[in-house]
N, C-alpha and C positions, 0 to 999 in steps of 0.2 A: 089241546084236550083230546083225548084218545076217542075213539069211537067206537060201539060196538059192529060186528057184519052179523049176519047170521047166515050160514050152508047150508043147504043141505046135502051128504055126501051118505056114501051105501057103506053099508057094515063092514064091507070088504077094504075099504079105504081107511075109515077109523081104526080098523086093525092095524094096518100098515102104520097109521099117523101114531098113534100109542106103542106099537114095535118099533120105531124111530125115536119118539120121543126118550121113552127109557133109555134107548143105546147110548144118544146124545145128552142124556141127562137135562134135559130141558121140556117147558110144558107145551103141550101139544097148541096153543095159543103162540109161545114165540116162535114153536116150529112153523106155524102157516106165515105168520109175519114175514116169518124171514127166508121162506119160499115164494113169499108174494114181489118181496124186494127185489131176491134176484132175480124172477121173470120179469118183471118192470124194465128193473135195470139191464139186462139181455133183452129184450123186447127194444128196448131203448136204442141198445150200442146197432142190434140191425138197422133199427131205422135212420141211424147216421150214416152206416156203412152203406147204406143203400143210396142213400143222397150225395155221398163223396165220391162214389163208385167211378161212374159219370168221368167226375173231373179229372182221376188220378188213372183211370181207361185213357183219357187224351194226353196223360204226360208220358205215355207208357208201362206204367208202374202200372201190370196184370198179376203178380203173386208177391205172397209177404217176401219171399226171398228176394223182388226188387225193391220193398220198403227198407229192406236191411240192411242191403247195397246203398241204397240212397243218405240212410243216415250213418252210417258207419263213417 
């Protein structure tokens, strides 16, 4: 079941959010959704990459060009 939020956000930003929505052809509703989603979801991927960091620091693998290497 969906649930409502309520924001409060400044004049300046609801412009923005309605000049977005139009471009992208969608309501200003699935446009927060789905800027909620990806911050979650990015918010998310750092906090794994921060906890694997660690382990993949002691294998040596310090830049994506040694992930690359590795699985290639």
């Amino acid at each position: 079941m969906a649930k409502s939020l309520t924001v409060r956000i400044s004049d300046k930003l609801e412009k923005q959010l309605e000049t977005v929505s139009r471009q992208e052809r969608i309501s200003v509703s699935d446009l927060v959704r789905k800027s909620l989603l990806r911050f979650l979801a990015v918010r998310r991927f750092r906090q794994l990459r921060d906890q694997i960091l660690p382990f993949a620091e002691a294998q040596g693998l310090l830049t994506d060009e040694d992930i690359f290497k590795l699985i290639s």
